[in-house]
C-alpha positions as CSV (number, residue, x, y, z in Angstrom):
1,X,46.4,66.1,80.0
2,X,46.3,69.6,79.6
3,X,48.6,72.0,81.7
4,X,47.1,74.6,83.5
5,X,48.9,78.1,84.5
6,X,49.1,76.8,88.3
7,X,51.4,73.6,86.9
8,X,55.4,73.9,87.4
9,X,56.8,74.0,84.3
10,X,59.9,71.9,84.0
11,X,62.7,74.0,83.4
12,X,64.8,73.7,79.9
13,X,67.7,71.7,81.6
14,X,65.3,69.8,83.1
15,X,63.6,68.8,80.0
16,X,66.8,67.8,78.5
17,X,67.3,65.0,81.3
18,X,69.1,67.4,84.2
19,X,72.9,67.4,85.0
20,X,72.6,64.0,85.6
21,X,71.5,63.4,81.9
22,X,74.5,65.5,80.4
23,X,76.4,63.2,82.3
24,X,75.3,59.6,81.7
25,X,75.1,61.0,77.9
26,X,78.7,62.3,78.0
27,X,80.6,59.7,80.1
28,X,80.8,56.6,77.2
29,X,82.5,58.9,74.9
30,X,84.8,60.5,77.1
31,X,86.0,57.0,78.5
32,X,86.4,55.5,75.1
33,X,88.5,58.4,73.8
34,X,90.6,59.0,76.7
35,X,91.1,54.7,77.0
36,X,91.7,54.4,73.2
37,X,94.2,57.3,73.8
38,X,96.2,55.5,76.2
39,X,95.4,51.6,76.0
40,X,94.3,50.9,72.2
41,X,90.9,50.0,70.5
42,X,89.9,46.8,72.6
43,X,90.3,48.2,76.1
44,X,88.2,51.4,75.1
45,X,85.6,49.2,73.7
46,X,84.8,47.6,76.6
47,X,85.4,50.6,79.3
48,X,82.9,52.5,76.8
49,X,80.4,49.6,77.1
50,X,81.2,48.9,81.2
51,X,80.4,52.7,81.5
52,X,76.8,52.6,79.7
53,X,76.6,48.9,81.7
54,X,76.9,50.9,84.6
55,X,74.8,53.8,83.9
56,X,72.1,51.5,82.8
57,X,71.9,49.9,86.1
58,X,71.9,53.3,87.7
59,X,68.9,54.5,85.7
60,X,67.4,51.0,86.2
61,X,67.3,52.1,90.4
62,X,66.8,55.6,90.1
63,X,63.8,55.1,87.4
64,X,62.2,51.5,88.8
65,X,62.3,50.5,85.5
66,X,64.4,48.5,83.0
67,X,63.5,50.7,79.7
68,X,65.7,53.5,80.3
69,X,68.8,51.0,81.2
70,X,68.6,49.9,77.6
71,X,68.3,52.3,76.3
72,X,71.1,53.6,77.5
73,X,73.6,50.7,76.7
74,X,72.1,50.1,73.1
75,X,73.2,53.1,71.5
76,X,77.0,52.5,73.2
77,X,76.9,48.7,72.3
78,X,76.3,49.8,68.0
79,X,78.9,52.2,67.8
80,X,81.3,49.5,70.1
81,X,80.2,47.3,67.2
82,X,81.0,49.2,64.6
83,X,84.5,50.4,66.0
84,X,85.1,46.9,66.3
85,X,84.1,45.1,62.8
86,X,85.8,48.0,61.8
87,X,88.8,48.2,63.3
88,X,89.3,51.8,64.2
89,X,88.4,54.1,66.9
90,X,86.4,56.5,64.9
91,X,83.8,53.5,64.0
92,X,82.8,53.9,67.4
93,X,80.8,57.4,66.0
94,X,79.7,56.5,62.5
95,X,76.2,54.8,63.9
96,X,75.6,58.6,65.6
97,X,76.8,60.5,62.5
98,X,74.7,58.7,60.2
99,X,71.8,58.1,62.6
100,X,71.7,62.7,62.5
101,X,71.2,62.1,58.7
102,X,68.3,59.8,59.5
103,X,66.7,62.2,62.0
104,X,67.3,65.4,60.2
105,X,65.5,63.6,56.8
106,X,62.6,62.8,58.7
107,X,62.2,66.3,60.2
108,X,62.1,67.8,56.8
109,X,59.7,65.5,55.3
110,X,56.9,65.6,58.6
111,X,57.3,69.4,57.1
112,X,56.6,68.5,54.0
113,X,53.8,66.5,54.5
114,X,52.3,69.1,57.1
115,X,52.8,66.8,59.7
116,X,55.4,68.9,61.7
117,X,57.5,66.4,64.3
118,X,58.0,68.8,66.8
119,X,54.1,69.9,66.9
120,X,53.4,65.9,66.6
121,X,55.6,64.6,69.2
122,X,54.7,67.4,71.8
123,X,51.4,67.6,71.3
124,X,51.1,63.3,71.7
125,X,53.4,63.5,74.9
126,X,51.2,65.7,76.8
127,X,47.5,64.3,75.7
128,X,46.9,67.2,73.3
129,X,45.3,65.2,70.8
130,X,45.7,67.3,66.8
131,X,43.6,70.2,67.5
132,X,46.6,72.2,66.7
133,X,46.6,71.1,63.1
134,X,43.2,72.7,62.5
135,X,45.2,76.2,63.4
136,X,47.3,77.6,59.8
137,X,49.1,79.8,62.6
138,X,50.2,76.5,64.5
139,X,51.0,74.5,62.3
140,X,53.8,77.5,60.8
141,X,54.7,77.9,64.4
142,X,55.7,73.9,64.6
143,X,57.4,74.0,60.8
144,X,59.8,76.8,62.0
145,X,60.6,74.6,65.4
146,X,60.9,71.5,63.5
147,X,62.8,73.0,61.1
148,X,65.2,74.3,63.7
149,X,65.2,70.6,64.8
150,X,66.5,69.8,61.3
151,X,69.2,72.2,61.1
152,X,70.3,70.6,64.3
153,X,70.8,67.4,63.1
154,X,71.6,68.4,59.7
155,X,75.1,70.4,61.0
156,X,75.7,67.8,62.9
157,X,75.9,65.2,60.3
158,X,78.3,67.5,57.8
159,X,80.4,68.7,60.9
160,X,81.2,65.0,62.3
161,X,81.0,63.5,58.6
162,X,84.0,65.4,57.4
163,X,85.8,65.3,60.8
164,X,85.4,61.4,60.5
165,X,87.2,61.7,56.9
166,X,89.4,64.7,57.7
167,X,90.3,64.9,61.8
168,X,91.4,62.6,64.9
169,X,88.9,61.0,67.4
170,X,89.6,63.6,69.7
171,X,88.3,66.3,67.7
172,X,84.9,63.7,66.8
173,X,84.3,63.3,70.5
174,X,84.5,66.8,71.1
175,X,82.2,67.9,68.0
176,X,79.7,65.1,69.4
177,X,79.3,66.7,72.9
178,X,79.4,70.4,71.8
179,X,77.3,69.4,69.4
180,X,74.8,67.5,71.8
181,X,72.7,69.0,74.5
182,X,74.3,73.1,73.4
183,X,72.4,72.8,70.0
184,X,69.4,70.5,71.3
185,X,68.6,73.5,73.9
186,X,68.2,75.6,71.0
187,X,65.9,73.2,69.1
188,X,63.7,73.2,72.6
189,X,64.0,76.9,73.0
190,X,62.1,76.8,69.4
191,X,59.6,74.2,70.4
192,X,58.7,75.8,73.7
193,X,58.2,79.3,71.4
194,X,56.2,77.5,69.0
195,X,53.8,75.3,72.1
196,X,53.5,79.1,73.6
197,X,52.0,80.5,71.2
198,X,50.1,78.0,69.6
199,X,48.6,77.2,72.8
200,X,47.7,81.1,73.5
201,X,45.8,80.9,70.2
202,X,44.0,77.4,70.7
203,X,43.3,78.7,74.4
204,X,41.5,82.3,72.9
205,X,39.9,80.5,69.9
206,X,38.1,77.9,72.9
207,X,37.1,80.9,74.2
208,X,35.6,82.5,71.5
209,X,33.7,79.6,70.8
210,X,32.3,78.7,74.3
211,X,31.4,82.5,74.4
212,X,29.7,81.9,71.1
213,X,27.8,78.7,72.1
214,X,26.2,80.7,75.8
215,X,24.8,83.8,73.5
216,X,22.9,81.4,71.2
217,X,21.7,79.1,74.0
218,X,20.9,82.7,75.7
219,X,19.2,83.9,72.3
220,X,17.4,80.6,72.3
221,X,16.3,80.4,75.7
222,X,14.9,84.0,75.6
223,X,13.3,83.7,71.7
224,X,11.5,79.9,73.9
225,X,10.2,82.3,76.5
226,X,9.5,84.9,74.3
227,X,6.8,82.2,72.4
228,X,5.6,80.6,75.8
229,X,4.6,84.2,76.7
230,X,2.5,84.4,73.4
């Protein structure tokens, strides 16, 4: 599906799930610090996990559909895991940390490979297809985006890697949401740049080449009646 000038754009905040997305995102990790703070490990185990139990089942109304409620508890119930088997509060964020690592590594190697992610992922969201990749310009467009995609994961991984060696669990939560939806805006502020103007490109080179194809059927259609006339 192709958008057309006509179509509402979603806005930025929007795309990144609306206020109620910074919220269902936020609320596990501000419960489990501030219950850890005041009641120990256990209890802020299981108010982190009643929290994404709840938001779950609030997606699972507002959405009609059961995918975005687990989704929302998986990620809570690995780090509850972890902070458990492990026995300290900060376990609760070494899935995330680690799971930045993952992310980040595979946004530098889809650049590698020519395969940018963010170019790939938007492109296959809205029905694009892979024309894109047949455009140098694009494709360098998407590299820089995805590349601002793996800066963003990157820092995230060194900043909350040496707070979880170095700092309390305070400070991990708070790296975790400044870290969270303030740096992804600027890794969507990069894709939306890049979509622009590759799709200003792929949109003039269409163009060009449907005003290529009516001058040769018009050449052809006038050198046919040229020869009829003969």
């Amino acid at each position: 599906m192709t958008t057309t000038g006509t179509e509402k754009q979603p806005t930025l905040l929007e795309q990144m799930g609306g206020v109620s997305g910074l919220l269902y995102s936020s609320l596990p990790v501000v419960v489990f610090v501030l219950v850890n703070a005041f009641a120990g490990l256990m209890p802020a185990i299981w108010a982190a996990l009643g929290s994404a139990v709840l938001i779950g089942i609030a997606l699972a109304v507002r959405k009609g559909s059961l995918q975005p409620a687990v989704s929302a508890v998986f990620g809570v119930g690995i780090a509850a895991f972890i902070a458990y088997r492990t026995g300290d509060a900060k376990g609760f964020f070494l899935f995330g940390i680690w799971q930045n690592l993952v992310y980040g590594g595979a946004f530098v190697l889809s650049i590698l490979v020519r395969w940018p992610l963010a170019g790939v992922a938007w492109n296959f969201l809205n029905g694009q297809g892979t024309a894109w990749r047949k455009d140098r310009a694009s494709v360098r467009d998407y590299d820089i985006a995805t590349l601002v995609w793996a800066l963003v994961f990157g820092s995230r991984f060194v900043v909350q890697r040496w707070l979880y060696d170095e700092a309390s669990v305070g400070w991990l939560a708070a790296a975790k949401l400044a870290m969270g939806y303030p740096l992804m805006a600027v890794a969507l502020v990069a894709t939306v740049w890049a979509v622009r103007r590759s799709d200003k490109r792929l949109k003039a080179a269409q163009a060009t080449e449907e005003e290529e194809n009516r001058l040769a059927e018009d050449r052809l259609r006038t050198q046919h009646g040229t020869a009829e006339e003969r």
